[in-house]
C-alpha positions in Angstrom: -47.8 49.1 -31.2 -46.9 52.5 -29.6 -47.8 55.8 -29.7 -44.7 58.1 -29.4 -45.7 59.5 -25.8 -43.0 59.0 -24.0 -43.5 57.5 -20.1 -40.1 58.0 -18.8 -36.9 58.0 -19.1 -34.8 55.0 -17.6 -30.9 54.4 -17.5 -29.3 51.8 -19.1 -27.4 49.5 -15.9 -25.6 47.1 -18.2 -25.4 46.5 -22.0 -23.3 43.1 -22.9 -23.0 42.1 -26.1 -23.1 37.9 -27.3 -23.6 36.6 -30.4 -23.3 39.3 -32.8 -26.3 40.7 -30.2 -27.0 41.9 -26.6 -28.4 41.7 -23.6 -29.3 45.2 -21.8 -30.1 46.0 -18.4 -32.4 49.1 -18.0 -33.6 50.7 -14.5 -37.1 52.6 -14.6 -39.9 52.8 -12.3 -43.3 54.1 -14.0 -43.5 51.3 -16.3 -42.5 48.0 -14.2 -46.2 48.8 -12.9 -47.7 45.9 -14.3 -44.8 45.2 -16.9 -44.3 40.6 -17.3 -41.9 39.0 -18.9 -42.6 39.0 -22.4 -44.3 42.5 -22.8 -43.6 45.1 -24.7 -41.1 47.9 -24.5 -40.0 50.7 -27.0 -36.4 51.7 -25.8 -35.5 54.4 -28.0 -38.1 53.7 -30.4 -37.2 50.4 -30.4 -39.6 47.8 -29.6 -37.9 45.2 -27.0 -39.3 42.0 -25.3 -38.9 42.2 -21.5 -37.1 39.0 -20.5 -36.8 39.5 -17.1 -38.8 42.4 -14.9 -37.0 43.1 -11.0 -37.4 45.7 -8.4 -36.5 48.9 -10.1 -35.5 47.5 -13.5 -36.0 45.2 -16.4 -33.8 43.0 -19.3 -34.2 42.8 -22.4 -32.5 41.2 -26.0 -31.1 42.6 -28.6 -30.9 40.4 -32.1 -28.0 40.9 -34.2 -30.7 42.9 -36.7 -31.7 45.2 -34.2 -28.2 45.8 -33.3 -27.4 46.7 -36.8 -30.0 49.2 -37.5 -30.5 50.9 -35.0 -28.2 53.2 -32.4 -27.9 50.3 -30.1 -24.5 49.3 -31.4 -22.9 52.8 -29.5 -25.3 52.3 -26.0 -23.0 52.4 -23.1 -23.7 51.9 -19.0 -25.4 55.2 -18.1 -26.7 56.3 -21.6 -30.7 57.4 -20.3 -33.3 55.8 -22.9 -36.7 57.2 -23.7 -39.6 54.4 -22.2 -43.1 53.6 -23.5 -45.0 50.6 -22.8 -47.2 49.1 -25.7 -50.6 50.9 -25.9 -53.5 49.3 -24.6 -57.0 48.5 -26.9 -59.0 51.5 -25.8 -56.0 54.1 -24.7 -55.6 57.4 -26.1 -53.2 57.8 -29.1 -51.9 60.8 -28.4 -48.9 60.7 -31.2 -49.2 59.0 -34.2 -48.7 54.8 -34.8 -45.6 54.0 -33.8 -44.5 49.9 -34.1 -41.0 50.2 -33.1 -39.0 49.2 -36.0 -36.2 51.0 -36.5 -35.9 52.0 -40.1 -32.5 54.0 -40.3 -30.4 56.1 -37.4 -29.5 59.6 -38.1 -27.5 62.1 -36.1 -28.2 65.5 -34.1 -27.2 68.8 -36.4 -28.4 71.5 -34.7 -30.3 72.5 -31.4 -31.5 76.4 -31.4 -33.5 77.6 -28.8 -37.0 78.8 -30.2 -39.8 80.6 -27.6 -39.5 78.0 -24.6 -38.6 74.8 -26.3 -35.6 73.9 -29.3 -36.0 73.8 -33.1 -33.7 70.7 -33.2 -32.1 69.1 -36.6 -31.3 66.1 -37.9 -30.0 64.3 -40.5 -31.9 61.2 -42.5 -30.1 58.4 -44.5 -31.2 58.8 -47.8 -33.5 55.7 -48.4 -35.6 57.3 -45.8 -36.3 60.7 -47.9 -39.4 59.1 -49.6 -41.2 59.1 -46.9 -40.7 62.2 -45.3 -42.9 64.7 -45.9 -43.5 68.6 -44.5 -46.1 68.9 -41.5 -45.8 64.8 -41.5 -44.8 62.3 -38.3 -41.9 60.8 -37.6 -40.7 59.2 -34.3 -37.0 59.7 -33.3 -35.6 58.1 -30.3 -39.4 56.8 -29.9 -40.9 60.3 -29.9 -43.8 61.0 -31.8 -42.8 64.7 -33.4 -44.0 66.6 -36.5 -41.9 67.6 -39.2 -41.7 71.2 -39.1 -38.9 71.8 -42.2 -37.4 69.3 -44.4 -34.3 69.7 -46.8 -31.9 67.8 -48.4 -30.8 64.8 -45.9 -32.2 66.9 -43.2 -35.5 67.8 -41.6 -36.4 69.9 -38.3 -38.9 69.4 -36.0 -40.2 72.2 -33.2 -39.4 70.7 -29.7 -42.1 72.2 -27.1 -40.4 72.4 -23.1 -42.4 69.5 -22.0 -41.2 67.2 -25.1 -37.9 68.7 -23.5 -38.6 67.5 -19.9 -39.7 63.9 -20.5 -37.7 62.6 -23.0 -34.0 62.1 -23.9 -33.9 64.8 -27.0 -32.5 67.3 -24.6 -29.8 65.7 -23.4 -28.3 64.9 -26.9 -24.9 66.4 -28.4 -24.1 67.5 -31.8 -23.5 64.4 -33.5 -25.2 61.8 -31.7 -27.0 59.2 -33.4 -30.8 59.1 -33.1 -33.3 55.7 -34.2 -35.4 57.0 -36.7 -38.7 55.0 -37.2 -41.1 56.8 -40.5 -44.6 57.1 -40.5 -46.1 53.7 -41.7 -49.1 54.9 -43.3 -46.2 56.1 -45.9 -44.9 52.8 -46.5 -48.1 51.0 -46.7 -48.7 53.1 -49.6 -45.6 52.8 -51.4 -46.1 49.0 -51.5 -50.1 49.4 -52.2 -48.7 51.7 -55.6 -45.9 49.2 -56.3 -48.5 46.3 -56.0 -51.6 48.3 -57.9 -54.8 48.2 -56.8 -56.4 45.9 -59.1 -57.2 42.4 -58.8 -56.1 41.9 -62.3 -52.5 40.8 -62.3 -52.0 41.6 -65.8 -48.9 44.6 -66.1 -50.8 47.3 -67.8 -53.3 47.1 -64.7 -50.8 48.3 -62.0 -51.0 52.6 -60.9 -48.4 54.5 -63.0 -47.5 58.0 -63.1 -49.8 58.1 -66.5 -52.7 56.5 -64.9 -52.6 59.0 -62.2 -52.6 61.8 -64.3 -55.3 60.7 -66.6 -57.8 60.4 -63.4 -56.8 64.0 -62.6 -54.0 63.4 -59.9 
């Protein structure tokens, strides 16, 4: 589990990819502090398994379903990743619950300078517009940010100079993909209103739009 608080940002050495998958190299410093083999690491917003930790960099895998869903398909030597290490039973969660599963990549539309910081676009795939919601969380790239517009296939969010400084959203061109991870909470509800709430597995006991209105929703 992450947070969205990005640690650093680290440059990708080497990316090969094997079996419809990869291995990447990434160089860092702040988080190899304590960082095994076999601890966390969202790269991106993905979350990654360290499989080997060195002097000024670590390795990870890639499975062929991470490849495929998230931006990691386009990574290239010297592409510079946002870092955050799992968070630790008793830390701070400064952002919002971030697990690192990727649920759709979307692309950079627009970056417009706004006080200090950027008002930055983006675009969504559509399966994702469910779940988004004004004023609500979303991590992109592994960045906890809030939702400060949404339209059709395309929200904003309000980018404040440090947010700029330590993380990768600055650096990215019109067009670039982004990993887009929504809030859980969302989807955890979804499926609890699919499901209904009763015990009672009969049909007529799941919610419905009816039910809902008759309780006064």
């Amino acid at each position: 589990m992450f947070t969205g608080i990005i640690e650093e940002i680290g440059t990708i050495q080497g990316i090969r990819f094997v079996h419809e998958g990869a291995a990447i190299t990434i160089s860092a410093g702040k988080i190899l502090r304590g960082l095994k083999i076999g601890d966390s690491v969202a790269v991106n917003g993905v979350c990654l398994t360290a499989t080997s930790v060195e002097a000024g960099a670590f390795a990870c895998d890639i499975s062929a379903e991470t490849l495929r869903l998230s931006s990691f398909k386009q990574a290239k030597q010297g592409y510079r990743v946002n870092l955050e290490r799992s968070l630790q039973l008793g830390g701070r969660l400064g952002g919002h619950i971030v697990l690192g599963h990727v649920d759709g990549v979307g692309s950079l539309l627009a970056k417009i300078p706004s006080g200090e910081g950027f008002e930055i676009s983006f675009s969504f795939p559509k399966e994702l517009e469910r779940y988004l919601v004004y004023k609500g969380s979303i991590a992109v790239n592994g960045v906890s940010l809030t939702i400060a517009s949404l339209e059709k296939g395309s929200f904003s969010v309000a980018a404040i100079p440090l947010t700029l400084e330590e993380t990768n959203l600055v650096q990215l061109n019109i067009g670039d993909p982004v990993n887009l991870e929504v809030d859980i909470l969302g989807k955890y509800f979804e499926r609890f209103f699919q499901l209904g709430i009763s015990k009672n597995e009969k049909a007529d006991s799941r919610i419905s739009a009816e039910y809902l209105q008759s309780q006064g929703f």
